[in-house]
Structure formats: C-alpha cells, structure tokens
MARZA-250734 format. One line per 8 residues: number of its first residue (from 1); their letters; for each residue x, y, z of C-alpha. Coordinates in steps of 0.2 Angstrom, whole numbers. Layout:
% residues N
NUM> A> X Y Z; ...
//
This chain:
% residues 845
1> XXXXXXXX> 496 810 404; 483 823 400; 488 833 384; 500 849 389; 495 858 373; 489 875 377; 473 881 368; 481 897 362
9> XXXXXXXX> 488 888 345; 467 888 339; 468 908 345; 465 916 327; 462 937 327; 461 948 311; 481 955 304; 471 971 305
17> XXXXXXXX> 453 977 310; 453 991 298; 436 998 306; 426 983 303; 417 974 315; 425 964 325; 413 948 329; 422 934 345
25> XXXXXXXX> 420 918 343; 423 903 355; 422 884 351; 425 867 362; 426 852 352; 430 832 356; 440 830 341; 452 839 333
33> XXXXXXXX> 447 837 314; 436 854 311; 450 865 317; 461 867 303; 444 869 291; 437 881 304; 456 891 303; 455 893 284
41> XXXXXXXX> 436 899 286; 441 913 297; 457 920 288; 447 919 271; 433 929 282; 447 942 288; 456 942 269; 440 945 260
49> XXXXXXXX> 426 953 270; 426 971 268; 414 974 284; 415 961 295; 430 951 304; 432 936 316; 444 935 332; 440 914 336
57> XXXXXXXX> 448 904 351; 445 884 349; 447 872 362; 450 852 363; 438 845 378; 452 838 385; 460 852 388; 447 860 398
65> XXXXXXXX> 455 850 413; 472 860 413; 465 875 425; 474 888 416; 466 882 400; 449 882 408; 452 900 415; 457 906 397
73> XXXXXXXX> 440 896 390; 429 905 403; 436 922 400; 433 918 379; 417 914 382; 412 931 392; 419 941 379; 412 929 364
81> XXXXXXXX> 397 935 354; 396 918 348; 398 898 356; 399 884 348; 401 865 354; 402 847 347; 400 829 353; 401 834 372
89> XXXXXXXX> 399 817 381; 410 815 396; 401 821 412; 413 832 423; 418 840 406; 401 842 399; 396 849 418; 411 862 417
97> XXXXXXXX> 407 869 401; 390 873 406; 396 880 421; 407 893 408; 394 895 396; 378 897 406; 380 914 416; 383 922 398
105> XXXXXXXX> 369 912 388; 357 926 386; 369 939 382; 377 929 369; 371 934 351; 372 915 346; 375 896 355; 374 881 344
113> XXXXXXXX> 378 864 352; 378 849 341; 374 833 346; 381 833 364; 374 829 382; 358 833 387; 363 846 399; 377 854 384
121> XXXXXXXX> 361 852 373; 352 864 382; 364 879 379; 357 879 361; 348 897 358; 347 904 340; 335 921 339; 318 914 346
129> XXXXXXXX> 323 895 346; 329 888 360; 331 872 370; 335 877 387; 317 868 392; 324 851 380; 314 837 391; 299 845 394
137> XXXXXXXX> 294 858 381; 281 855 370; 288 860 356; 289 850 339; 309 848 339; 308 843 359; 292 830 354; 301 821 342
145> XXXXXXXX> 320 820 354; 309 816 371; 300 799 357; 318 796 351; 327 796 370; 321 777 374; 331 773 358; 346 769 353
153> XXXXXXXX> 361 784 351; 361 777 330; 341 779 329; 341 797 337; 358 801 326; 347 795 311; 331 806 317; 342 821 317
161> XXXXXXXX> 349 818 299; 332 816 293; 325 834 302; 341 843 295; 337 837 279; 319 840 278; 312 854 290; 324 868 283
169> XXXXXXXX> 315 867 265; 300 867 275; 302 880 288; 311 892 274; 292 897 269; 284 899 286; 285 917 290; 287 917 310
177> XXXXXXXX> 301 921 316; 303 905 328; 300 897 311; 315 903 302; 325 901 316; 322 883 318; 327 881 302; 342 891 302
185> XXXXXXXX> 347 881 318; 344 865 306; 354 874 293; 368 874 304; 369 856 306; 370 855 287; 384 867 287; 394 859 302
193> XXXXXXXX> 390 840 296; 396 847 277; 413 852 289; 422 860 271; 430 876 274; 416 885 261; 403 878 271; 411 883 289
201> XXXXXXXX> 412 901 280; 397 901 275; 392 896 291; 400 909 301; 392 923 290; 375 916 290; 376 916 311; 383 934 310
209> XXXXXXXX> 370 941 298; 356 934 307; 361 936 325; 375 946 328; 373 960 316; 351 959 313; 350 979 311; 359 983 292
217> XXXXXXXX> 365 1002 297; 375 994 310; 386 986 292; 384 1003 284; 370 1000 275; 376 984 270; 372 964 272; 383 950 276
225> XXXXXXXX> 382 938 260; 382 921 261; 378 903 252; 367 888 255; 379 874 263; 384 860 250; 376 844 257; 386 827 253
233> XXXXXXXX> 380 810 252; 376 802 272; 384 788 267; 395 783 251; 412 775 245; 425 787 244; 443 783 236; 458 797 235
241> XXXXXXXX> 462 796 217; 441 794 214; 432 808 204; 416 808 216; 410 799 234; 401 785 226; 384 779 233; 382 762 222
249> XXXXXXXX> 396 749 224; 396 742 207; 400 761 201; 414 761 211; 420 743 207; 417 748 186; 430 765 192; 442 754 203
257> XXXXXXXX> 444 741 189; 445 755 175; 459 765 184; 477 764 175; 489 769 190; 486 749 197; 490 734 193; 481 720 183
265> XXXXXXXX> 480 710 201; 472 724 209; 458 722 198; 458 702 199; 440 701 209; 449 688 218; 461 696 225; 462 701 245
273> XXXXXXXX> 448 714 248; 451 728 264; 434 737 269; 439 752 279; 427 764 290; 430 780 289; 423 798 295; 412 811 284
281> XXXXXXXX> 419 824 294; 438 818 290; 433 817 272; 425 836 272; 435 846 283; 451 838 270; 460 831 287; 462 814 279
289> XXXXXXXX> 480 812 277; 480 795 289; 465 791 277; 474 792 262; 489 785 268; 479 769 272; 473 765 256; 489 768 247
297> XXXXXXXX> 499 755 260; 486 743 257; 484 742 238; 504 743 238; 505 727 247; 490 720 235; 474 723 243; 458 730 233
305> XXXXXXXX> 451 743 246; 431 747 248; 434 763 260; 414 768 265; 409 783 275; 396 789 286; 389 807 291; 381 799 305
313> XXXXXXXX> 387 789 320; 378 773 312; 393 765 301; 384 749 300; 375 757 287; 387 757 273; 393 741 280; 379 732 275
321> XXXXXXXX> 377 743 261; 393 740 252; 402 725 259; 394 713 249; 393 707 231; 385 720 224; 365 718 221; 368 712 239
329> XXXXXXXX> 368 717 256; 369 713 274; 351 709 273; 347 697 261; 349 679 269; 363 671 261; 374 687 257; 391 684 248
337> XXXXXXXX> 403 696 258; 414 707 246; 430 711 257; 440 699 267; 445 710 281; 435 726 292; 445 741 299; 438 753 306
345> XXXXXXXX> 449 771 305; 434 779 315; 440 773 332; 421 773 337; 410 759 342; 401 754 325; 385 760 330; 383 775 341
353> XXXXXXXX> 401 784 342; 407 789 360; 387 795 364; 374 781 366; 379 764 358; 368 749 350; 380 735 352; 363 722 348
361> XXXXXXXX> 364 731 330; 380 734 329; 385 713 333; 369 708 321; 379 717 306; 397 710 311; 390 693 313; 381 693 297
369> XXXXXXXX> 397 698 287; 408 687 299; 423 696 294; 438 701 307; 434 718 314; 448 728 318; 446 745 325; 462 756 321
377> XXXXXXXX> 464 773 333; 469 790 328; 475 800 343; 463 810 350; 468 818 368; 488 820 364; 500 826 351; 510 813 342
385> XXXXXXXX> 526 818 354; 515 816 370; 512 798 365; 527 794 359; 535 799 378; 522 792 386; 525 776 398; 507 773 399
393> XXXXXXXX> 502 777 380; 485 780 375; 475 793 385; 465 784 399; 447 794 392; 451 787 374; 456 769 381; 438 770 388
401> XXXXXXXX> 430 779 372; 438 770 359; 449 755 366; 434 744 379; 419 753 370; 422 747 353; 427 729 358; 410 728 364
409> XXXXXXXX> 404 728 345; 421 712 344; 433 722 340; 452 719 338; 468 725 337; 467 741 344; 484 749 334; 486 769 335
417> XXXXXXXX> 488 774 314; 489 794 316; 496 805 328; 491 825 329; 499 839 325; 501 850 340; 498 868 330; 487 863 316
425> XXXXXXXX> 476 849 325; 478 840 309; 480 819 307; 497 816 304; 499 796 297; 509 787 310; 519 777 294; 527 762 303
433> XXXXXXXX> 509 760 311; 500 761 294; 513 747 290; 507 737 307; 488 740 301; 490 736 285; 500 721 286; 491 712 301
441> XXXXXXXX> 474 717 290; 482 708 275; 486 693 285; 470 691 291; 463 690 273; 477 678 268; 470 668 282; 453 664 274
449> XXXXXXXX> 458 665 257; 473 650 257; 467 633 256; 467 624 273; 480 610 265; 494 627 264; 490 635 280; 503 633 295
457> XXXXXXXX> 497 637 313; 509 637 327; 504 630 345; 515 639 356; 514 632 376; 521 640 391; 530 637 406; 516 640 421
465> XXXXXXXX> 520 647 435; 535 658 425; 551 648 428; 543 634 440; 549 620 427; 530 616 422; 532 616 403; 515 616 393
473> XXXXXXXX> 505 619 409; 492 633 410; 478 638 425; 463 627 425; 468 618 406; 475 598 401; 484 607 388; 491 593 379
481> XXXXXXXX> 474 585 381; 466 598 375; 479 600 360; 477 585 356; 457 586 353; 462 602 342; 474 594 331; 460 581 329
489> XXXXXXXX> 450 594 323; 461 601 311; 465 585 305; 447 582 301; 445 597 294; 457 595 279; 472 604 286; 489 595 282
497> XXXXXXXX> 494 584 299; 499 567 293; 510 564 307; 499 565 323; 502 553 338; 492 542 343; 486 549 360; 489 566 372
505> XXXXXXXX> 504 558 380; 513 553 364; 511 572 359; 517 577 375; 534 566 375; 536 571 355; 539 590 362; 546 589 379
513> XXXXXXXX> 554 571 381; 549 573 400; 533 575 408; 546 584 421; 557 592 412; 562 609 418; 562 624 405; 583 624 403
521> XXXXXXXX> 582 604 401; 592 595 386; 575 584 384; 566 599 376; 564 594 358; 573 607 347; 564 609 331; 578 623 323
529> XXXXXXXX> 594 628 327; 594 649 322; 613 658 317; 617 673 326; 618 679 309; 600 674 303; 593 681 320; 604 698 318
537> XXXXXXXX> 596 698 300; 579 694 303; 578 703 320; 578 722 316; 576 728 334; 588 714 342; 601 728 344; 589 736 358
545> XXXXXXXX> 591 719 368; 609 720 370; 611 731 382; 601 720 397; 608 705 389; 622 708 381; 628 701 362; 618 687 354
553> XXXXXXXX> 616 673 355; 618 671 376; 614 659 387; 595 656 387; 590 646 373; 606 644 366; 620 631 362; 631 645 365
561> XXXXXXXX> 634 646 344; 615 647 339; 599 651 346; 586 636 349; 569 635 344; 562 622 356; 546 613 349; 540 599 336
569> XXXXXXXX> 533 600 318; 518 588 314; 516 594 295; 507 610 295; 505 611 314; 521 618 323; 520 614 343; 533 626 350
577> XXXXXXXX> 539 630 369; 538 648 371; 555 656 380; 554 661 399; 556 678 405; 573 676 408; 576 683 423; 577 669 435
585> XXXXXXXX> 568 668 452; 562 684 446; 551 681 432; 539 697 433; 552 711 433; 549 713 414; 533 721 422; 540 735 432
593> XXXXXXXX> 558 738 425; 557 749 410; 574 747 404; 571 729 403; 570 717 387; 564 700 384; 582 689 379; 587 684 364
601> XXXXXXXX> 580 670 363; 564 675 367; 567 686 351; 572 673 341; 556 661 345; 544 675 338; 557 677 323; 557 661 320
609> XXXXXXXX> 539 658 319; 535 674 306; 551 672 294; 558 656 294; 544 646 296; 530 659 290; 516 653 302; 499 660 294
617> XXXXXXXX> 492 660 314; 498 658 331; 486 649 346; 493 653 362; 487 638 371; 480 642 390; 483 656 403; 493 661 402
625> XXXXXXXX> 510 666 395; 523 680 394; 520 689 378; 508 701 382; 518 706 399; 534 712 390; 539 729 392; 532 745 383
633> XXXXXXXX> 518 756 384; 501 749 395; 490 754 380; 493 760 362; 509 751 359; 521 759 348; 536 753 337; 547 753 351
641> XXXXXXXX> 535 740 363; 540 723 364; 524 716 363; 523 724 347; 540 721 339; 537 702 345; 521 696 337; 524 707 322
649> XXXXXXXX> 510 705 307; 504 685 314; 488 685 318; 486 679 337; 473 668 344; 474 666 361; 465 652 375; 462 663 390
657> XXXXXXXX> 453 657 406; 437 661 408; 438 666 425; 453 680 420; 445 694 410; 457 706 418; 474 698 409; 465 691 394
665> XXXXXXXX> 459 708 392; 480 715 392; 483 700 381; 469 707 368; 478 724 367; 492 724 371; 498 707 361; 483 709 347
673> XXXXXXXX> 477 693 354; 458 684 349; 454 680 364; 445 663 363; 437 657 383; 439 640 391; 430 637 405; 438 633 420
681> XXXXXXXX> 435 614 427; 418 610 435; 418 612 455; 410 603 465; 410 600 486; 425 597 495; 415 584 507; 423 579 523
689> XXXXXXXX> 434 565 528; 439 557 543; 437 566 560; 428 577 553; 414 567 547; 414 559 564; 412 577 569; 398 578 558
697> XXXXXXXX> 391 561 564; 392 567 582; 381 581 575; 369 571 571; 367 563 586; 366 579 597; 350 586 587; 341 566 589
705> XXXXXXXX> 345 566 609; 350 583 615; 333 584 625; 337 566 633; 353 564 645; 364 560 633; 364 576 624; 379 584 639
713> XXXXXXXX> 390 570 636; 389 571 617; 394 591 618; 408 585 629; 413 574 614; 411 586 601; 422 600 611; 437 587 613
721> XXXXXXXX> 437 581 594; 436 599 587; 452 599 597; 462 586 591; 457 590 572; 461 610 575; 445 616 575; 446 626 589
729> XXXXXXXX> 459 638 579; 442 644 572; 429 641 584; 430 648 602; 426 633 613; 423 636 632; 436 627 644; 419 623 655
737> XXXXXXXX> 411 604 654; 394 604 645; 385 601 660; 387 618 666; 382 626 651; 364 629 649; 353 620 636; 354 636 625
745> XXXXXXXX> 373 639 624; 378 618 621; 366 622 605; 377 637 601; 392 628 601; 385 613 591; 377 628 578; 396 635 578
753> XXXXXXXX> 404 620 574; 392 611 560; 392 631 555; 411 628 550; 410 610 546; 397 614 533; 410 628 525; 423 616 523
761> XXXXXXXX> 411 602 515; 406 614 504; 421 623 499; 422 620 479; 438 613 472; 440 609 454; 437 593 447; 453 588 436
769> XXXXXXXX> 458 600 420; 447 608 406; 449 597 390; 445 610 376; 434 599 364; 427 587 379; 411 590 388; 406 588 405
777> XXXXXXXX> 400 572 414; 381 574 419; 390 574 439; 402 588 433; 389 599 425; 374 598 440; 389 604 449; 394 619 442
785> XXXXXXXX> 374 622 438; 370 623 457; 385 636 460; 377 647 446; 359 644 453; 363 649 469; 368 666 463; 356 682 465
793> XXXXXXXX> 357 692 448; 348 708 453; 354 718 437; 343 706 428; 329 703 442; 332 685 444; 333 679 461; 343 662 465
801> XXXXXXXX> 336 644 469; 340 646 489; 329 662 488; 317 657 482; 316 641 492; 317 652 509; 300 664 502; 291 649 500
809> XXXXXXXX> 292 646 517; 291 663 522; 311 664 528; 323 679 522; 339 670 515; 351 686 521; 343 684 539; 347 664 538
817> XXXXXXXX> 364 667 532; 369 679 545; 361 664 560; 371 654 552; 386 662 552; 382 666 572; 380 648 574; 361 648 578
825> XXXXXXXX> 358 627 577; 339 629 570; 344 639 554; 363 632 551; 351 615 549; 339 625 537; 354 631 526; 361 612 524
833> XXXXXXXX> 343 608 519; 340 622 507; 357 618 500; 352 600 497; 335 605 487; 346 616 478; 355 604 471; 340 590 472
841> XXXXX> 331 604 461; 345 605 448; 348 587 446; 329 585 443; 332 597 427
//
C-alpha cells in the first residue's frame, strides 16, 4: 500500500566537480511539487556556477517508512552540509526525522524547516538564530508563535506571512548578526513560498554564501552571487492563457470576456460558472499540468472558470474574495455568488491544510456562498501505477489528510484528478478523471441554473434486507410515506408532478402492484423496456460484465429480449426500483469477490436513468441499498470501479440513517453520495406484560410486608413465577424455601429479579417508521429526549439528568449502577425512582 518508489530518483550529483566545492544537500517534503523546481535549480547551479556545486538527495515523508529508504535518509543527512524540511505533520514521521536530524544539528552549516510540527520546527538553526528553545524562549519570533499557538492553524499561517513580508526589510538594517540572520531565515520563506526554479536557486546560493562558505578565501577570493527572491501575490486569480495572476475579479472578468480563443457563450455572464481552489506552490514551482488540464475540460464542456489561489493554507480567503459579483464579497450581507459550483484541486481542508484546521471558519465561508463543495485529490503518497493496482486505492494517510479531514469543512465527491510521475515527482492529469470532475461539477451547476418546471429527479427504492422480497423497505424509514411527503414538497415548490396519487398507499401500489411482491415478481411496474442494443450502446464498460454474467440481456431484469427498468413516472419525478445484487441467497459477495460485477440489469438501471431518461439528480431513498458496495477500489475509485462506472456524472443525494455513520460515510465516497440524515424512530420503554407484571406486582408487595409474616410466602411466589416465565435462565434462584433463607438473602433475590424486570421494561424499541417531513408526537419526542438526557457527555462537561439527580442527594450514580446490577433491593428501587424523575423532569420541559 505504502508507495515502493525509492528516494534515489530525487539523488542529483554534479556530471563533473571540476575542483569546485562540492556543497550536500538533503530535503524531506509532504508533497511532491517542489522537486522538479528544486532539480532544475541544482543542474542550473552545477551548469553555471564556476566555484560552487550541489550534490542534493530529496525525500517524500512517506517514504521515510520503507526502512531501507530511511537508512539512505539518515546516512544523507550525516554527510549533508545542509537540511531542509516542509509541512511535517504526521507524528511518528515527524518523530523519526528528528531522530535523523538531531545528532547532526550543530554540525550542520544550515537546517531550515518550514511550517511543520513543533518538534521538526525546532531543528531550525541559521548562523546565530535558532529555535531549538521554540515554547519557551523569549525571543521576538517565539513571543509572537507562543500568542499565536491557542489560534487557529489559518491565523498562525496568516502571522507568518505577515513576519516574512515585513521583518526582512526591517532587520536588513540592524547590524547584529542574530539580526540578519532572522532575516535571512525570513528570506528563506520568501524564496521557498515563491517555489519558481530562480527563486530555489537563488535560494540555495544565498544559504551557501552565508552559511556554508562565510570565509571568501575558501572561494578563491570570490563570493557566491545571488538575487532577492521574486515575491507573488498571496492570493489572486490565475488563468493558463492569462498575461498576469490577477488580484481584482473584475480585471480578470474585462480579460476572460476580451480573449478571442473562446466562444461567444463563454462570455455570456449567464453561463455556468466553475470556481476552482488551487496551490500557489503548484502555480510557482510550474507543476500545474492537472491545473491546466482542468480548466481547459471545463470551458470545453461550457463552463466560465474563476480558478483563485492561495500562498497560504487559508483558501477561504480568495473564496470570499472572488466568488462573488464583483464589488462583492463573502462579507457583505446579502452577497450575489458569482460561480455555480466549488472544486477544490488542493485536496486540503479550506482552512488550515493537513496542520491545524478551522473548520468554524472554513463552514461560515461555505455556508455564506452555499455553493456545492467538491474537493478533487491529486495523489500524494503513490505513483499513478501504485494506484491504479491497488485494491484498496487511495493511501490510508491521505484518506485521513485529505478524504475525512476535508469533509469536515462539507465537502463532496472526493474524485483522484492527477496521478504522479514516479521519476520527476511531477502531476500528471489523470484525463478520464478530469472528465469525471468536470462533468459531475457541470451538473451540479446545471442543477440550480434549470428552472424547477424542467428538472427530473429520480427516486430510486431498494430491496432491504438484499434479496429478502422487501421492495421499497429501508432500516428505520416509511419510505413510501416519506416519498410521499417529498413529492408533496416538490409539488409545492413548482416542480412538474401533475400526476401524484392521492395517498402513500396509492403511490406504493402505482410502482410495485404488491405490498408483497418479491424483487423477480411480474407485479413490479415496468416503466421501459431497454434493447440489448441500446444498453450495448449506451453501456461503454458492459463488456467487463460478461464474463460473471455472461451476454446481455440475461435473466435478472429481463424479458429474456430486453432489459427492464422497473419503476413509475409521475411527470418530472421518476420512482424506480433499484436491481438486486444478483447473486441470490448470497447477496454480499460483490463485497469480497474481486472478479465480481454487478448484472446486467443492474447496469442497465443506472443507464437508464443518465441517457435515456436524463435524470438531473438521483435520491436514494433510505438505508440502505447496493450501489455503493459494488466492486472496486475501498477509496479513490478509478474508471475501472463500479460504483464509478454506475452513477456516472448524476449528482447523488442520498437518505442515510442517522444511526449509520460508518456505511453512509462509504456511500459519500465511494458512490459521490450527499448524504442527507433521517433520524431513526422515537424509542421509547418496552413495559411489561403479563406474568411479568404480575412479577412486578409481587414486587411490590414484598417491599410493603417483607418485615410482617407474609414476606417468606411472597419470596416463595416470586421464585416459582420467575420459573414459569423463564426467568430463571437469567437469574440463579436457590432450590431452598424462603423460609430458610435469611432476611438478607430473600432481599437479594427480590433485588436480582426487579434488577432484571426493570431491563426488560426499559429496553427501548422503536415506535413505528420515520416519516421524513412529519414530526414527532409530544409522547414520541419526551421519549427520545430522556434517552439523550440520561447520557454523560464528558467531552463537553455536561453531566446527565440521573447524575445529577443522584449529587443532590449525595449518591454516586456508578456505585448505584453497579448495586443495581448486584441485585442490592435498596438501590435497584432508587434507580426506578431516579428513572421516573428523569422522565418527570423532561416532560415538565
């Protein structure tokens, strides 16, 4: 899984030393984008330096864990005169490098970090200035980190820009030494964040005239020269055909609209507007090909594209910058958003990168713009060849950098657009995933740009449990109920659906016929008959399905000529019935068999609804179905995955159960799905029924008149009817009478029993199906309150309702629980008690 590629490929030496200096070099980076810049600036160095030449090894963090990789780093570094590092953030990495780096730290001429882990940090040492005491030294530079650590990675980020800017035109005229080199350590942020190759040059000779070669006479009597770095704008618009990176939108729109290599609809205002996020360092170090690619693929299938920059990590900058109507921004109040659709090329969380994140800032911009948010992934951690022939895909570290941590901020569609190249480090665009990017990002601004009377939406239902004849069932959820309440909705709000029944049921027996029907029944409703032909043409990767299922159209979904779309059109609205796995009484072997397909007519359902009928959205409609479970890669899907092939460009909206995070999360990356929570039915107590209320009664009676005669007889009692309802499978009842027990164990055995009795009445059980649309009744909702106010939230410091009623009369609710569950007759009562003012309280609210 972890990338095979071995670090010698970055290994650069001189053709020929030709007695010049030789200086070492050794740098460890998360990315790969500076290493084809940093290549050029050392061969330009060996080609044109007459005195001074550079032997430089680079490594990917990643690679750090292949042990021969990390041997070669360690050995680099204890011949290196120089060390560099960037964006160092995941612990037992950081840990190993400064376990490399720091036995050599004072013998190295040079160590620049750049913004990395404290701990990585602390390697930095330029001349006098160093932060190897970065927390508790009194210096300026520490003073103003130490006030920036409570905030937010984006605000420290911002802070650092603002130093580098500023202190090195300050510093240039102090005369001490730790002066200058303060500044030339701030200098060598401008150079790394300017990422060109003149500016790594530059950078590289400024570092070897100031620290590696200080004494002249060691150069012959000569100096190393070198230039001030070229600083470009921290944020801007940048376009590949553009003369400039723009900083003002409205002199980037006057350029767009003025160019002559597009069309007259691509500079139609109204037509569909891509934002894209992209790196400064891409744009500077010229590894932008996925960049370019992007933009071209977009205004090919008619988008205008505003593609905005950062330097920093903080990209909601030039979101709210430039995604608005210019003379707006994300500030103003009532701001008119200028693009239709976000995609983010950085892979990063909006605010923070893979460091220190601000989700709170980063949701306040995306909410304001309330604009679909996808975030598009370049590979990081393998080559192009390691993903493709991977099973599992993506590279667990950048699922968890770029995957989970950016759908914090609510983002979507997690799609790879550029793979690596193995020897050069640089992006290479992933074309058919461009294509995939592009188109889903153009149907998301189709989506709010067609008038609500033309939009089609399909309601696709499922068969729950796979296979078990429950069509348009789903965990927790009424689902024609609930789709009936949503067509209401649409109805009402202008969509076209002048056909709807007139109730939940009549809906139901339009598609299905048969509140029975099993998933191969004639009663299924078929809404189109599909030609082998039309499905072979429309199908591209049908070929792939024939060998687990053979020629189309087979027997699932077929009439053995065509293939059947089962469903029901009501105008706009299509309601269909999505295939089975097709494996019967083995629905879930899709999961594990990797030669596996979904059938033909699964196929042809998904075809169906993107090129015949043209739905503009799909709602999957509950938890859960089978899309998201076909076969292909765990994360990262490729051209070749199922899940891919099958939901094409549609955008996918998608009912998950609340209670389910774990699948609705697969269903969100691995399907492209929205995922939109319903919660699952209210709970409330089972009660008891029966004998064991009589039980219960019997209880009762024991605690009124235990300490009379009566009390023996009544334990007798108890004993035999926990027999004849079973209980005794879960309670250890003594063969001896009651009277030869003492007064102490015929209370134990009580406690034991209305111990168990109050489990079973107060086991929850759901009350009916969710209705999406219909609210609890008050019963329903004091039900589910008291299950949540009973619950301890310690990560928040809030204590629940039985706690609290068990301090106030000076009782520890853990030590009641555990009596209780001992049997002890005193605190089982006390817990039903503190249970009913629990709920007494709740209803009181």
């Amino acid at each position: 899984m972890f990338t095979h590629v071995k670090s010698t490929i970055r290994h650069i030496t001189p053709d020929a030393v030709n007695g010049r200096h030789l200086l070492k070099v050794v740098y460890v980076v998360l990315e790969p984008q500076y290493q084809s810049a940093l290549s050029a600036a050392v061969s330009s160095i060996n080609q044109n330096q007459p005195d001074l030449a550079i032997e430089i090894s680079g490594y990917l963090i990643e690679e750090l864990r292949d042990s021969e990789n990390y041997e070669n780093f360690k050995r680099d570094v204890a011949e290196a005169n120089i060390f560099l590092a960037s964006l160092i953030f995941i612990e037992d990495l950081a840990d190993k490098v400064v376990e490399a780096v720091t036995p050599h730290r004072d013998r190295l001429d040079a160590a620049v970090v750049f913004p990395s882990m404290p701990k990585v940090m602390r390697l930095n040492k330029l001349g006098s200035f160093s932060m190897a005491q970065l927390g508790q030294s009194k210096s300026a530079i520490a003073q103003f980190m130490r006030k920036r650590k409570e905030k937010s990675g984006s605000s420290f980020q911002d802070g650092m820009l603002k130093m580098v800017q500023t202190l090195p035109k300050i510093l240039k005229y102090m005369p001490m030494d730790k002066a200058q080199d303060a500044r030339n350590f701030m200098l060598s942020f401008q150079y790394w964040l300017g990422g060109s190759t003149d500016n790594l040059e530059n950078f590289l000779l400024m570092l070897a005239d100031k620290y590696v070669f200080k004494d002249e006479q060691q150069l012959k009597g000569t100096s190393v020269e070198f230039k001030d770095p070229v600083v470009y704008p921290d944020m801007g618009i940048w376009h590949p055909l553009a003369p400039k990176m723009f900083e003002d939108i409205q002199e980037y729109l006057d350029w767009y609209n003025s160019r002559r290599d597009i069309s007259t609809n691509l500079q139609d205002p109204l037509a569909p507007c891509v934002g894209l996020v992209l790196q400064r360092t891409h744009l500077v170090t010229g590894d932008d090909a996925h960049y370019v690619a992007m933009v071209q693929e977009l205004e090919a299938m008619g988008a205008r594209v505003v593609p905005v920059f950062a330097g920093g990590l903080d990209f909601s900058k030039p979101v709210d910058a430039y995604f608005y109507q210019p003379g707006q921004n994300g500030k103003n109040q009532t701001p008119n958003a200028l693009v239709d659709t976000v995609v983010s090329l950085t892979g990063f969380a909006l605010v923070g990168g893979p460091a220190r994140q601000d989700h709170p800032k980063a949701i306040e911009s995306l909410k304001r713009l309330n604009r679909p948010y996808m975030v598009a992934l370049p590979l990081v951690f393998q080559t192009t060849q390691e993903w493709e022939n991977s099973d599992l895909g993506l590279h667990p570290i950048q699922v968890a950098l770029q995957i989970a941590i950016p759908e914090l901020d609510g983002a979507i569609e997690p799609i790879i657009l550029s793979g690596r190249d193995g020897t050069t480090g640089k992006s290479i665009a992933l074309q058919d995933r461009i294509e995939a990017v592009a188109k889903r990002a153009m149907k998301w601004a189709s989506l709010r740009r067609k008038p609500k009377l033309d939009k089609k939406i399909a309601i696709t239902v499922f068969s729950f449990p796979p296979d078990k004849g429950n069509v348009g069932t789903a965990a927790y959820l009424d689902v024609f109920g609930s789709i009936y309440k949503v067509m209401e909705a649409l109805k009402n709000n202008g969509y076209e659906l002048d056909e709807l029944p007139e109730s939940a049921e009549e809906l139901m027996q339009a598609v299905i016929h048969d509140a029975q029907a099993q998933y191969s029944s004639p009663e299924l409703n078929i809404a189109y008959r599909m030609s082998v032909m039309e499905y072979e043409r429309l199908t591209p990767y049908y070929p792939r399905l024939e060998e687990s299922w053979g020629t189309a159209p087979g027997h699932l979904n077929s009439d053995g000529q065509n293939l059947l779309i089962y469903g029901k059109h009501f105008g706009n609205v299509f309601i269909g019935v999505q295939p089975t796995f097709g494996y019967e009484g083995d629905p879930m072997r899709l999961l594990f068999s990797r030669s596996a397909s979904p059938h033909h007519g699964f196929a042809a359902y998904y075809t169906y609804l993107e090129e015949i009928w043209q739905a503009d959205a799909v709602l999957h409609f509950g938890t859960h179905g089978s899309l998201e479970f076909m076969p292909g890669k765990q994360m990262g899907m490729s051209g070749d995955c199922y899940p891919d092939n099958l939901i094409g460009s549609i955008p996918n909206l998608y009912y998950y159960a609340a209670n389910n995070p774990s699948e609705a999360t697969i269903a969100k990356r691995r399907s492209y799905a929205e995922t939109i929570s319903y919660l699952t039915p209210p709970a409330e107590n089972a009660g008891l029924y029966k004998g064991l209320k009589e039980l219960s009664e019997l209880i009762g009676s024991y605690q009124t008149l235990k300490d009379t005669g009566r009390g023996v007889p009544i334990v007798n009692t108890i004993m035999d009817k926990c027999r004849l309802v079973n209980l005794e499978q879960d309670i250890d009842l003594p063969e001896k009478d009651a009277k030869d027990m003492t007064g102490e164990e015929r209370d134990n055995i009580v406690g034991q029993v209305y111990r168990r009795l109050m489990e079973i009445e107060s086991r929850l059980l759901p009350c009916g199906l969710h209705v999406i649309g219909k609210p609890p009744t008050s019963e329903e909702a004091i039900a589910t309150l008291v299950n949540i106010a009973n619950l301890d939230r310690t990560e928040e410091e809030i204590q629940g309702l039985p706690r609290l009623i068990a301090n106030s009369i000076e009782r520890d609710i853990d030590e009641i629980y555990r009596n209780n569950d001992q049997g002890i007759l005193a605190d089982v009562q006390l817990l039903q008690e503190i249970n009913q003012g629990t709920t007494a309280a709740v209803t009181a609210l």
